[in-house]
Structures are given as C-alpha cells and as structure tokens.
C-alpha positions as a Markdown table, in Angstrom:
| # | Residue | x | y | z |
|---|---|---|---|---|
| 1 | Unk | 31.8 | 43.0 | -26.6 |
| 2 | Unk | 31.9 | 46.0 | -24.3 |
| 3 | Unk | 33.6 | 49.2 | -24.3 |
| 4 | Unk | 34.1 | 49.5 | -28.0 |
| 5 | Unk | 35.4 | 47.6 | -30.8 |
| 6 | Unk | 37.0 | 44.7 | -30.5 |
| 7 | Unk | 38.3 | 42.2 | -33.2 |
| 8 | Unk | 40.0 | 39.5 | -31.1 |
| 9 | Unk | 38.0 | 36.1 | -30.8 |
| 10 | Unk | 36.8 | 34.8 | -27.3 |
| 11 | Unk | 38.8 | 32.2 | -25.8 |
| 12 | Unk | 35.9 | 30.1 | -26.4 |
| 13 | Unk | 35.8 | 30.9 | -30.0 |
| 14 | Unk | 39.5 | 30.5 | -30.7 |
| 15 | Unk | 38.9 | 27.2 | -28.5 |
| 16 | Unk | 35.9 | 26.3 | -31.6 |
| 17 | Unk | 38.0 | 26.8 | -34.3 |
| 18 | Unk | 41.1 | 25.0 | -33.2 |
| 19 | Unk | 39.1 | 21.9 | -31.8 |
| 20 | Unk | 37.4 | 21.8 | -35.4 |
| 21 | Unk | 40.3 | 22.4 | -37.2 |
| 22 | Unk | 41.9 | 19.1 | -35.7 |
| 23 | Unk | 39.0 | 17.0 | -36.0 |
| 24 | Unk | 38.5 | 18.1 | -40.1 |
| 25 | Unk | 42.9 | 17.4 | -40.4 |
| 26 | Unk | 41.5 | 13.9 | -40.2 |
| 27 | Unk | 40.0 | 13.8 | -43.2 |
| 28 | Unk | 42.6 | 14.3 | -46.3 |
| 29 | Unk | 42.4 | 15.3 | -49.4 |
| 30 | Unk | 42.4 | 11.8 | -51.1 |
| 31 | Unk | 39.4 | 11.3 | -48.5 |
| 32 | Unk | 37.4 | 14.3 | -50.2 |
| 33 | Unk | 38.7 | 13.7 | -53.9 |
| 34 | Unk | 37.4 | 9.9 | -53.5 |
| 35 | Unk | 33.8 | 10.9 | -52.4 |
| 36 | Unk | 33.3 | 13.8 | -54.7 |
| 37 | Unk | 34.4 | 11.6 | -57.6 |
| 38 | Unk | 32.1 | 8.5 | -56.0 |
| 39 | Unk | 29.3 | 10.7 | -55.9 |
| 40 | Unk | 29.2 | 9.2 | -52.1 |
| 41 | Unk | 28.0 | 11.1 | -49.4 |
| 42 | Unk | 30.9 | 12.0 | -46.4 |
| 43 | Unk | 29.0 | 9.8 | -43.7 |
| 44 | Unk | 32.3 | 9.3 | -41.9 |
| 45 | Unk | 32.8 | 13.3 | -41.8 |
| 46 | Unk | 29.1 | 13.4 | -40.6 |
| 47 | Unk | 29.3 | 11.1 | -37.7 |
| 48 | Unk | 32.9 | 12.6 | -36.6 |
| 49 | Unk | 31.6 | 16.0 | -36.9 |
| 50 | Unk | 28.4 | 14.7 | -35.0 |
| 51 | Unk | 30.1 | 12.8 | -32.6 |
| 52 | Unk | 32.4 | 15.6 | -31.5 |
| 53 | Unk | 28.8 | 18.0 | -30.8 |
| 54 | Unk | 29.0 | 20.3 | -33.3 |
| 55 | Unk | 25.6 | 19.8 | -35.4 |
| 56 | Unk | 24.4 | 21.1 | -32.0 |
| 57 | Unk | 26.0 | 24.6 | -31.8 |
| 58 | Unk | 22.9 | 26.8 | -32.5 |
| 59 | Unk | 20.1 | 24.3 | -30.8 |
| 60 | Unk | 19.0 | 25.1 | -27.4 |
| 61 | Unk | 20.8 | 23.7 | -24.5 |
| 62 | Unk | 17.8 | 22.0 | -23.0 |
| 63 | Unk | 17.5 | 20.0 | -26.5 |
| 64 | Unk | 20.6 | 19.1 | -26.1 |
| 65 | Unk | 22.4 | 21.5 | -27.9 |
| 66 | Unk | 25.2 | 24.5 | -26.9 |
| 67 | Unk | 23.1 | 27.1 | -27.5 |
| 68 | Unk | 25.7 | 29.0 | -29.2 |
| 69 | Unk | 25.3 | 32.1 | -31.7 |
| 70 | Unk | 25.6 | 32.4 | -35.5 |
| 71 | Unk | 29.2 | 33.5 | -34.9 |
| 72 | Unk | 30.7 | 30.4 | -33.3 |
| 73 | Unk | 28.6 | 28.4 | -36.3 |
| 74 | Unk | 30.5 | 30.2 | -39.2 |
| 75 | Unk | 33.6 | 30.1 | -37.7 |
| 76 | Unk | 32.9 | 25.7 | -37.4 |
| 77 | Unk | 31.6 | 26.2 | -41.1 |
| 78 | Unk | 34.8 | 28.0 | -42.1 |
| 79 | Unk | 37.3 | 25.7 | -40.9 |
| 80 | Unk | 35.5 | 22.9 | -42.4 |
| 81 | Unk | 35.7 | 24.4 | -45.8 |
| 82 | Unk | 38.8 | 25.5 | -44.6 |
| 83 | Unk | 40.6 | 22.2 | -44.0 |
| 84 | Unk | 39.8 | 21.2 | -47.7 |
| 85 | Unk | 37.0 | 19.7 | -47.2 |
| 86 | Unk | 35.5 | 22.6 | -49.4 |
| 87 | Unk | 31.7 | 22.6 | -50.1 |
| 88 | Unk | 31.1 | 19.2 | -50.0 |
| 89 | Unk | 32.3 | 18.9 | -46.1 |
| 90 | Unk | 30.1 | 22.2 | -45.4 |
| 91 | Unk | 27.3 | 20.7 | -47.3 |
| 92 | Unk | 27.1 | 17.7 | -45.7 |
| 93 | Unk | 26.2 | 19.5 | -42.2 |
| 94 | Unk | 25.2 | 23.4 | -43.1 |
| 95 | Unk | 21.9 | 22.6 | -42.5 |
| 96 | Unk | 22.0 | 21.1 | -39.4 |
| 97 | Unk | 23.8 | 23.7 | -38.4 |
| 98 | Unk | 21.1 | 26.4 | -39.1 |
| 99 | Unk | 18.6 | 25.4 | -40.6 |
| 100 | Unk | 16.2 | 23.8 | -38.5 |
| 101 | Unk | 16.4 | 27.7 | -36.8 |
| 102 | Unk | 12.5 | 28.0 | -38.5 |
| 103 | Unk | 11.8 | 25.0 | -36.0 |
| 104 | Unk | 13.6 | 26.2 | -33.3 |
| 105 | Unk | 12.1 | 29.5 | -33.0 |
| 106 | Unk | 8.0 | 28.7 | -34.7 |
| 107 | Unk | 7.7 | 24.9 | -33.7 |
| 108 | Unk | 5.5 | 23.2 | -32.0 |
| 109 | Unk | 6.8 | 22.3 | -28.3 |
| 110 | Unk | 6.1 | 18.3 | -29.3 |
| 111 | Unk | 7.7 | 19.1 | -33.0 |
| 112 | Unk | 10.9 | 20.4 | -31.4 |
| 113 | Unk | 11.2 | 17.8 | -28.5 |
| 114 | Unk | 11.1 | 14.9 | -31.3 |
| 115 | Unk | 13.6 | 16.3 | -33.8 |
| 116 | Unk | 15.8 | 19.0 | -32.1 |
| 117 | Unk | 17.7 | 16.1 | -30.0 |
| 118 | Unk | 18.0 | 14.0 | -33.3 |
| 119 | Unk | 19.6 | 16.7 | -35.3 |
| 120 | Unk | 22.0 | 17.5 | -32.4 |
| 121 | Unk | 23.2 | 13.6 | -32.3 |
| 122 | Unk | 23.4 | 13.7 | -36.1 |
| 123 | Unk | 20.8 | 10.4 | -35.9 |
| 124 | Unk | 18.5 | 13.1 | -38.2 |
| 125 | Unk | 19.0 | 14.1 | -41.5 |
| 126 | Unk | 16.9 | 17.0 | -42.7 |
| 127 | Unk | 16.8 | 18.7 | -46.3 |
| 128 | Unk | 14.9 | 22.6 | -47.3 |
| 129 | Unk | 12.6 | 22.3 | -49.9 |
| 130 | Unk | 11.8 | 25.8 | -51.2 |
| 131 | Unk | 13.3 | 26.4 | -54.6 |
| 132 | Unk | 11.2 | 25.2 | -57.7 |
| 133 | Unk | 11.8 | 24.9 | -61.4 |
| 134 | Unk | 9.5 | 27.8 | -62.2 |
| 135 | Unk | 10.4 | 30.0 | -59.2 |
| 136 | Unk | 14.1 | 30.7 | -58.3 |
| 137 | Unk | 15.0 | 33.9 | -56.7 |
| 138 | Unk | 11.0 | 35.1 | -56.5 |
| 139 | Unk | 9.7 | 32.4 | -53.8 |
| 140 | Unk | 5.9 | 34.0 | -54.0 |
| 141 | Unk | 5.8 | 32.4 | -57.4 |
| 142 | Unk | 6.1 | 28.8 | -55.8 |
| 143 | Unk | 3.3 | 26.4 | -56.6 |
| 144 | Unk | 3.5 | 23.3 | -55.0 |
| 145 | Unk | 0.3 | 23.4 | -53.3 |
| 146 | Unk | -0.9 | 22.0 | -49.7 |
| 147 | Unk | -4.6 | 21.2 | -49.9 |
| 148 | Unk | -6.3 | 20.9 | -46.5 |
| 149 | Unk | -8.3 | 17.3 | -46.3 |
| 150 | Unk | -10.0 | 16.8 | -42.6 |
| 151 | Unk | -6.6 | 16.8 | -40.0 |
| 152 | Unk | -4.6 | 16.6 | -43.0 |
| 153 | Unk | -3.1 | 18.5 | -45.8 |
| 154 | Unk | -2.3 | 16.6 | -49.3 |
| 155 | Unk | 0.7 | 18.1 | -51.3 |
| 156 | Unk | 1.5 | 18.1 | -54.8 |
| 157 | Unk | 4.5 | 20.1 | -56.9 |
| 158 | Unk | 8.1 | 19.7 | -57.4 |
| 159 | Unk | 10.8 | 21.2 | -55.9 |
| 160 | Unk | 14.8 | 21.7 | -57.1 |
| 161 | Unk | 18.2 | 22.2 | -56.1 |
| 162 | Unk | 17.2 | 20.4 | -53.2 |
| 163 | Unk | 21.1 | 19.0 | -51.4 |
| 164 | Unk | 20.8 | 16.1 | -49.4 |
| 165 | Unk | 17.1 | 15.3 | -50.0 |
| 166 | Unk | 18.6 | 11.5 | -51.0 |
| 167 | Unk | 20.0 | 11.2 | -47.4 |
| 168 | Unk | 17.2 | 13.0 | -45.8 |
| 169 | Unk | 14.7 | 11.5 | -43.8 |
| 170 | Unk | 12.5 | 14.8 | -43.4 |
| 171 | Unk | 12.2 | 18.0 | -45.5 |
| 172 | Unk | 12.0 | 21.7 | -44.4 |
| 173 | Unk | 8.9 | 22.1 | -47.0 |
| 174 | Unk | 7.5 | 25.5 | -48.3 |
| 175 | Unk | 4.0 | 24.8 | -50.1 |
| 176 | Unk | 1.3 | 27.3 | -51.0 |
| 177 | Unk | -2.1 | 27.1 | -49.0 |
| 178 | Unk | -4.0 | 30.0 | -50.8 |
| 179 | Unk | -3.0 | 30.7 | -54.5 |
| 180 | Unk | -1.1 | 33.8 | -55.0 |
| 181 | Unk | -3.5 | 35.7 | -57.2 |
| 182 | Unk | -5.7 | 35.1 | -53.9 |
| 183 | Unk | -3.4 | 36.4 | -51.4 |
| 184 | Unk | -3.6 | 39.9 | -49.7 |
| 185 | Unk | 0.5 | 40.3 | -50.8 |
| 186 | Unk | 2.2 | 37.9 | -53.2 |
| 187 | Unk | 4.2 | 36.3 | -49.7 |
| 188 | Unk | 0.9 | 35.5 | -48.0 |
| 189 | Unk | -0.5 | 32.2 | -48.0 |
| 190 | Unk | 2.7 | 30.0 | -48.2 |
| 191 | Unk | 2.9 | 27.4 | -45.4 |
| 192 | Unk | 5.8 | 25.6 | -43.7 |
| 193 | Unk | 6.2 | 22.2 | -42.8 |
| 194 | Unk | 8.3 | 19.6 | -41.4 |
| 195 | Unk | 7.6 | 15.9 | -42.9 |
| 196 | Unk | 9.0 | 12.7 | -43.5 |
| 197 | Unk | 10.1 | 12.0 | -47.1 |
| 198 | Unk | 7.5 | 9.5 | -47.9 |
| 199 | Unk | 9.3 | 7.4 | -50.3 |
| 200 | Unk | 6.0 | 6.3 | -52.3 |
| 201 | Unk | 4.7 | 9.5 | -53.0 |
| 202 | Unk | 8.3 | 11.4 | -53.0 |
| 203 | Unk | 10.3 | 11.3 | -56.1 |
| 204 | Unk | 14.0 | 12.0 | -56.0 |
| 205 | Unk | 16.2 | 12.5 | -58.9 |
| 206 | Unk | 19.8 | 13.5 | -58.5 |
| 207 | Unk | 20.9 | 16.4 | -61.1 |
| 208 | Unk | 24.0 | 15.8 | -62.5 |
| 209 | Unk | 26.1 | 18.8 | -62.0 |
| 210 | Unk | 29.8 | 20.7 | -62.6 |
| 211 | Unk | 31.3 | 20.1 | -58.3 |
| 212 | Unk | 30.4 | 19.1 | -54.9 |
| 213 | Unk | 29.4 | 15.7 | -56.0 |
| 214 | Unk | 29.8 | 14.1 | -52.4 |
| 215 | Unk | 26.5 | 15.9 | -51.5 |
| 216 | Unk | 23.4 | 15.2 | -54.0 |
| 217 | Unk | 21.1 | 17.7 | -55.1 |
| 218 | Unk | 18.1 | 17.3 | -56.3 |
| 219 | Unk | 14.9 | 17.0 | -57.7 |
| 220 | Unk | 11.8 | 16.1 | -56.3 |
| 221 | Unk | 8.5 | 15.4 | -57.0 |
| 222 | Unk | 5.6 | 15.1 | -55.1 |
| 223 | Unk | 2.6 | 13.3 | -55.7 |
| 224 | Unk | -0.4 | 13.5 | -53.2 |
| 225 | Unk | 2.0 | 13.3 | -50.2 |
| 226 | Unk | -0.6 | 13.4 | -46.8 |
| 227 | Unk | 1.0 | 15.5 | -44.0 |
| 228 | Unk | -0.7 | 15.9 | -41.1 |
| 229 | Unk | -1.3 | 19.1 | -39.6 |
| 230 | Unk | 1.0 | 18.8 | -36.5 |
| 231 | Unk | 3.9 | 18.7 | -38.9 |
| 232 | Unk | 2.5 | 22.2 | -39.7 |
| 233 | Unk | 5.4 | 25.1 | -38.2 |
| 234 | Unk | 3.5 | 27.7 | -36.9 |
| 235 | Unk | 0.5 | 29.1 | -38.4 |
| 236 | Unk | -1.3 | 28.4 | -41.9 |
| 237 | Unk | 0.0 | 30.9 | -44.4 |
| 238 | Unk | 2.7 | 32.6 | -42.3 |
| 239 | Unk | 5.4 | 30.0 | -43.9 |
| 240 | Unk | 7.5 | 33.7 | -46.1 |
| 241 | Unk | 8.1 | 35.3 | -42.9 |
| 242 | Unk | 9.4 | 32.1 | -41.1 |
| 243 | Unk | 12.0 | 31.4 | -43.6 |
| 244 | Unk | 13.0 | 35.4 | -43.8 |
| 245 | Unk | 14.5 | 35.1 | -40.1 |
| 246 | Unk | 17.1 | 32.6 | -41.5 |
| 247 | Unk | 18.5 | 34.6 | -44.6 |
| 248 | Unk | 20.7 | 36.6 | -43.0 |
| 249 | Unk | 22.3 | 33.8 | -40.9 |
| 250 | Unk | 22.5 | 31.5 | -44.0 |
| 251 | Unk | 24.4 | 34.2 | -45.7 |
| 252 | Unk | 26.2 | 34.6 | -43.2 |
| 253 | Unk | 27.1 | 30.8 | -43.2 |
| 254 | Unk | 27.6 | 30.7 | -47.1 |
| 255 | Unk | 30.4 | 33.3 | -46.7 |
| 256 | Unk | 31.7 | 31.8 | -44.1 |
| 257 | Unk | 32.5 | 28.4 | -46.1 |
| 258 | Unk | 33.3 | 30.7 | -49.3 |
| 259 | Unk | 36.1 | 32.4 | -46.7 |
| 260 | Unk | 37.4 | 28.7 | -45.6 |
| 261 | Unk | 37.6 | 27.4 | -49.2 |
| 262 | Unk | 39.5 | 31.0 | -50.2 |
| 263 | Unk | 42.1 | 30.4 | -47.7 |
| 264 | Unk | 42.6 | 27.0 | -48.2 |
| 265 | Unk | 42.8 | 27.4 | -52.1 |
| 266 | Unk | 45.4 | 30.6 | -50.9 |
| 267 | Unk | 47.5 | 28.5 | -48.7 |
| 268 | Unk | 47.8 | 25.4 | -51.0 |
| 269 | Unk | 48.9 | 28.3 | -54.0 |
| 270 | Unk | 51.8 | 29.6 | -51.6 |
| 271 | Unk | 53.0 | 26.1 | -50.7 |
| 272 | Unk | 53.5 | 25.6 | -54.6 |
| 273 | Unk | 54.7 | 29.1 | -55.2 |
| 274 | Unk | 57.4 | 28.3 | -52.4 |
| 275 | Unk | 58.2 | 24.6 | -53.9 |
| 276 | Unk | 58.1 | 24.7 | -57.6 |
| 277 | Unk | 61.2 | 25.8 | -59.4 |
| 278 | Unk | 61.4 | 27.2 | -63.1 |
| 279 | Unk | 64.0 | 28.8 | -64.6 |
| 280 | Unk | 65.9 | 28.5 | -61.8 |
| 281 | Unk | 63.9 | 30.0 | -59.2 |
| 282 | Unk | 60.8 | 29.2 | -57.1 |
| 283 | Unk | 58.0 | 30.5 | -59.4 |
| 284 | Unk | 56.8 | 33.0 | -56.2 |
| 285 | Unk | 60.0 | 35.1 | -56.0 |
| 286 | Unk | 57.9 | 36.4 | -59.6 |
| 287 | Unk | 55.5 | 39.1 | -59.1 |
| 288 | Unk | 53.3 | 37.5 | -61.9 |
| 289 | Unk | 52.7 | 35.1 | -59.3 |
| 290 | Unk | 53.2 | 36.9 | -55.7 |
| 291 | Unk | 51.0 | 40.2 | -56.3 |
| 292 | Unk | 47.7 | 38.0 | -57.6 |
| 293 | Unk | 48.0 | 35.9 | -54.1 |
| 294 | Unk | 49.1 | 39.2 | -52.1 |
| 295 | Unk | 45.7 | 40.6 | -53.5 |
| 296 | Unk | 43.9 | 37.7 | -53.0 |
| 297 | Unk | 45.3 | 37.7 | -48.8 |
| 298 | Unk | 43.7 | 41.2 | -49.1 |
| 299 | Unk | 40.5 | 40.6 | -50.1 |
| 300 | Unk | 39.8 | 37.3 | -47.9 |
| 301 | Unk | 40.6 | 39.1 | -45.2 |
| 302 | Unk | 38.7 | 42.8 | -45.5 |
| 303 | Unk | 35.4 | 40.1 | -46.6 |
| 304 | Unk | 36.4 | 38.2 | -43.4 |
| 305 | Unk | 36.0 | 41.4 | -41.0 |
| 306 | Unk | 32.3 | 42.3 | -42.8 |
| 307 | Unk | 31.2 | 39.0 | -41.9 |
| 308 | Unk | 32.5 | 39.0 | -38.1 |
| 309 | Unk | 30.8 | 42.3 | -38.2 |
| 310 | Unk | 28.1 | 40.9 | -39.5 |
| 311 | Unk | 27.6 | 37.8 | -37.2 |
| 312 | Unk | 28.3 | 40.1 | -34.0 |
| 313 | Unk | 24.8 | 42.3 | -35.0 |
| 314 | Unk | 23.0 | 39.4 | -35.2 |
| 315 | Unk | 24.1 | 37.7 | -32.0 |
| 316 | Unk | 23.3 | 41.0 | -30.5 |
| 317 | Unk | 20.0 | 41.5 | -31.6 |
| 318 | Unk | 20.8 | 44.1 | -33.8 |
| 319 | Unk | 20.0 | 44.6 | -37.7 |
| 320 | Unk | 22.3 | 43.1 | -40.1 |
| 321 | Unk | 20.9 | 42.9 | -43.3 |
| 322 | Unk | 23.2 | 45.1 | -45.1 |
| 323 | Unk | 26.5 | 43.1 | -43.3 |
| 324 | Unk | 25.2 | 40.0 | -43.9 |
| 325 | Unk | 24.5 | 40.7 | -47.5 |
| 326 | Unk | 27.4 | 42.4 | -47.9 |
| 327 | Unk | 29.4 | 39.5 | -46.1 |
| 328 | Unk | 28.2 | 37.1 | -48.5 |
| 329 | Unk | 29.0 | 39.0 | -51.9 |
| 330 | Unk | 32.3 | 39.9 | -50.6 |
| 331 | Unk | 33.3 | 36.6 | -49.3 |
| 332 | Unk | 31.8 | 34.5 | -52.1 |
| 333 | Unk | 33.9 | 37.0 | -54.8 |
| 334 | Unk | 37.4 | 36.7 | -52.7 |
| 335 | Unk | 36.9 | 33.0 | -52.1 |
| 336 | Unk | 36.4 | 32.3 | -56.1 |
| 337 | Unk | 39.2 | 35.0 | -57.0 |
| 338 | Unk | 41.4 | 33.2 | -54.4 |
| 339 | Unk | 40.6 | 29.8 | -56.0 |
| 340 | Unk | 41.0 | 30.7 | -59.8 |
| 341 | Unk | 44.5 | 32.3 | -59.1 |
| 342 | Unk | 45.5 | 29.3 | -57.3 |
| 343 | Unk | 44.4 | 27.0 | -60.2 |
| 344 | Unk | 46.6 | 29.6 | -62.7 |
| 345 | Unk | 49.8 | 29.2 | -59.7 |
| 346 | Unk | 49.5 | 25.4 | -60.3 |
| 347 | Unk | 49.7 | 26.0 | -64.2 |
| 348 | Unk | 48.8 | 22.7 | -65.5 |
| 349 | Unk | 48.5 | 20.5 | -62.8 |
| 350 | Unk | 45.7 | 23.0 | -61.5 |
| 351 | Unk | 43.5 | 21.3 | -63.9 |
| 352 | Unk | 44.3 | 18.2 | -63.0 |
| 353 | Unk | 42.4 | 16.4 | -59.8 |
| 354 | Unk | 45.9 | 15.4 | -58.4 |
| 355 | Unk | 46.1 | 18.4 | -57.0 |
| 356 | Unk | 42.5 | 19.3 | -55.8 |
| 357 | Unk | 43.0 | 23.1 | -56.8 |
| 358 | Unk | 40.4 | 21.9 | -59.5 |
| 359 | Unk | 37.9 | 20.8 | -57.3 |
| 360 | Unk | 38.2 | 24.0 | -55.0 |
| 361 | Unk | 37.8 | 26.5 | -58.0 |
| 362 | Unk | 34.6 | 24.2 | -59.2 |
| 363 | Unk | 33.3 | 24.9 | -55.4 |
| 364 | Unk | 33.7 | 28.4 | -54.7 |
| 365 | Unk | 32.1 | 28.9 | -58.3 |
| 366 | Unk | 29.0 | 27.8 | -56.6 |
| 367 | Unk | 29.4 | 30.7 | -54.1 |
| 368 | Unk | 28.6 | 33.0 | -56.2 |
| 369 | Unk | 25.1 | 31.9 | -57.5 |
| 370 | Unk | 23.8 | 30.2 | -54.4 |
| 371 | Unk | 22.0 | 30.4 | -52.4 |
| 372 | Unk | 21.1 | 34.0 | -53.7 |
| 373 | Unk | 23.6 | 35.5 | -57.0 |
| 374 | Unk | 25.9 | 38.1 | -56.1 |
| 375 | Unk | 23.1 | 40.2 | -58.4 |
| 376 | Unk | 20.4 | 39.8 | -56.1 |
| 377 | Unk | 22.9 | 40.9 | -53.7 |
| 378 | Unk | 23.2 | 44.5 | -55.4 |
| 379 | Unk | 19.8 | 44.7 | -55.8 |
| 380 | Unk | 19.3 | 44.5 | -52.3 |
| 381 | Unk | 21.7 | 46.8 | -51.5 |
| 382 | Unk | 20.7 | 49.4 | -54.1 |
| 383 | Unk | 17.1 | 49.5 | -53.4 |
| 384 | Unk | 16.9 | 48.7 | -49.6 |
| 385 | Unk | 20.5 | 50.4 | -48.4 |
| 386 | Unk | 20.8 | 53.0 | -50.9 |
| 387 | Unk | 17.6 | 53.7 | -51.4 |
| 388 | Unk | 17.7 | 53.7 | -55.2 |
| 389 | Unk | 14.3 | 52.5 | -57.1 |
| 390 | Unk | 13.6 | 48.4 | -57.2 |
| 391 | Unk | 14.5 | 47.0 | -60.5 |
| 392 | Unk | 12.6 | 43.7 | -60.1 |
C-alpha cells in the first residue's frame, strides 16, 4: 500500500473472497447441521476447499503453494465461516492454513519437501499439540517430556483440546527436553516436533463438548512414543520461540472466522426481521429489534478494520502485536454479540436447530475463550501496551 492509507481490497483479494465465497455456497446449511449433529468430520468441504488450492495460500510457491500473506488467508477463513459453515468449516482447514508456518519458516529442508506439498493438496492432515490438562494459558508449565535415547527421543504426557488429532496423521508437538526448574527462563528447554500419530503408543479420546461437533477435539495420551530426531524443528530447546512467531497470525485468523460467523449470524437475523410478521408488521420496522442489529453492523465492522490493520503490519514486516490482539478481542466480542441478538430476533425458533442461529451462537461462544480468553487479551494489552504492572 503506497502513498497512504488505503482501505480498498486488491483486485486479487476481492478476486479470493468471491471465488471462496462461491465454492463454500455449495455447501448448505442442512450440509453443516447434519455433520455437526453426526459428530462427522466435513471431508467433502475439505477436499473442495483443497481441490480449489486454498490449503496452500501461505506455503511457498516452490512447495507448491501461492505464497500468499496472512491477509488473503483471513479473508478465505472469513468467508468460510462466513457462508455458514461457522467454526466447524474453519476448523476443519485453519490449520493448514497457518499452522505448519513453525515448519515453513524452522524446518528442516527434507522435513518441508515431504510435508509442505502434502498439506497444500490437502492429502496431509496435521493437528498442534501444545495445550495440556495442567497447563492452559502458561505453556512453560507443560510437562510432556522428550527424553533423548541414541538418534531418538521417547515421549510421554498428555495433551488436550487437541482439534482434529482423530483425522490427523501427524501432530505439531510441544514437549519439554530440560525440566523447567532446570531451565535458564521458564520458556527454555521446550522442543518442537513434527511426528506421525503412532496409533499404538498414541491415545485419542474425543471430549464431548457444547458446538462444533463436525471437528473433534481431543485428548491424547502418550505413552513412550519414539521420534526420531529429524522430526526435530529446529534446535533442541528453542520449541517457545518457534510457536511465538505464529500467535499473532492465529489471532489474526480466529478473528477473522469470529467476523465471518458475526455477519452471517447478522444477515440471517435481518432476513427474519424483514420476513416475520407480528402484530401486523414485520418484527424489524420495531426498534427493539432494528437498533440491537444496527449496533451489532457497527461493531463487526470497526473489529473488521483493526484486523485488516492488523494483517497489513504483518505482511509488511512490521509489529503487530497490539492489532492482532486487539483484532481478536474485538472480533471474537462482535461476532458473539452479533450471534446472541440474532438467536433473541428468531425468538423461539432461535433455539431450535431448524434454523441454525443455535448452532452459530454455540460457535462464536467458543471465540471468546480460544485459543487465548478475551482476559488474557487485556492482560496483554495492559502490561505490554499500556505499560501497567503484570498481574500474572
């Protein structure tokens, strides 16, 4: 963008979203109602979304990818949530999408020629195992250990909240490799890797949970799982800082799909408002009704230009922590706001799954805890922007 600001989309970009807009129309709401109630992952999604190119917008070109910037990949993950595919369509391809970014920039040339062309034709399903039950937000407190043996390491812990570890074939997986007490700082000695999901040592257990049912998540156990150390990313012990240069773009992602599930929840509520006629008159002409979904229009929007803001810093090299921070609070409030008044627009039949309002306000709830809560958030903001004292 040169000579100041500018807030219009490239052709390219407009190009993106209107190509993926018409590929997610194919897939209806009955389509996403049946999976999340099937607890069935959205393979047919998957492959169309693969099949049109676009698990390869961030990859490098010469792995077969576009190449593309973190601002072309939230506007694909907004109008996939935006279509009303919701959570469970983002799910099913977020990480492909970003996530193999610690791989991209830290792997191994032989690690990225074997994998990077797989997750571009959507032939490779990969899952992130960092969270565990005893460490949440505070990832220095994981223990889930990698023990060096010979060429090898041998892993043992348990990991949670792990989505699409049941479809994965390989995991994204964050181990210790010196104990914390041992470590200079308590983000030292953490290790990544990238492994396949040995099914005999690997224990996955679905965790039954309140929406996006069409994409599992997960626990998992592991029990003396061998990796060898060219599945290793980059050096032993440096695994904290390799993860850190994909929070921002994550968060960017996540607000992305909280925008797309805001505005679809918005536009759905305005159809209804238009339609449905009591005492005598479409229930919208009321300002009971109009000002909430004015307010909400508002709000999606303002959270949409933080997030563009944010995504241009980063495709620019420059620092974005605050944006993309702020991006995701804002976006992940406006999107939930935006759903819950469209579930109150629908009166009853909001709760009901006919009209899928139900399962758009159970999705953008999720917004607002993962993968960081809107608290963490304004912690960040108040210690590291405002420069107040850390509470934590």
């Amino acid at each position: 963008m040169s000579g100041g600001m500018s807030f219009e989309l490239t052709e390219d970009q407009q190009l993106i979203r209107q190509s993926v807009a018409e590929l997610a129309a194919k897939f209806d709401d009955h389509y996403w109602m049946t999976k999340d109630l099937a607890h069935e992952f959205p393979q047919e999604f998957y492959d169309a979304i693969a099949g049109g190119g676009w698990l390869g917008m961030t990859i490098p070109e010469e792995y077969g990818g576009h190449g593309l910037g973190i601002t072309e990949a939230t506007l694909l993950a907004e109008e996939v949530a935006r279509s009303g595919g919701g959570m469970n369509a983002a799910s099913a391809i977020h990480l492909s999408i970003f996530g193999m970014q610690p791989v991209v920039v830290f792997g191994s040339d032989e690690m990225k020629a074997e994998t990077l062309p797989r997750i571009v034709s959507g032939d490779l399903h990969v899952c992130f195992g960092v969270t565990e039950p005893t460490a949440g937000l505070d990832t220095s407190r994981i223990t889930t250990f990698a023990k060096r043996d010979g060429s090898d390491y041998v892993v043992n812990g348990r990991k949670v909240w792990i989505s699409k570890a049941l479809e994965s074939e390989k995991i994204l997986l964050l181990t210790r490799t010196t104990p914390r007490e041992e470590s200079a700082k308590p983000t030292d000695g953490l290790t990544l890797f990238l492994t396949d999901i040995d099914r005999d040592h690997v224990d996955i257990r679905p965790i039954t949970k309140m929406g996006r049912n069409a994409v599992s998540s997960n626990e998992v156990f592991i029990d003396d799982l061998r990796i060898p150390a060219e599945h290793r990313i980059g050096e032993e012990g440096k695994g904290f800082s390799y993860i850190l240069h994909g929070l921002n773009p994550e968060r960017m992602l996540i607000a992305a799909e909280a925008l797309g599930i805001g505005r679809v929840a918005l536009d759905r509520a305005v159809k209804y408002a238009n339609e449905r006629v009591v005492f005598d008159r479409p229930i919208g002409m009321n300002q009971g009704i109009q000002f909430p979904l004015a307010d909400s229009l508002a709000r999606l929007d303002a959270a949409e230009l933080i997030l563009r803001k944010a995504t241009w810093l980063y495709d620019n090299g420059k620092s974005c922590g605050r944006e993309a921070n702020m991006a995701k609070y804002l976006c992940a409030d406006a999107g939930f706001e935006a759903a819950d008044r469209a579930l109150q627009t629908h009166g009853g039949m909001g709760y009901s799954e006919e009209y899928n309002i139900s399962r758009f306000f159970r999705e953008s709830r999720l917004m607002k805890i993962a993968p960081v809560s809107q608290e963490m958030i304004l912690n960040f903001l108040g210690s590291h922007v405002l420069g107040l004292p850390r509470s934590y």
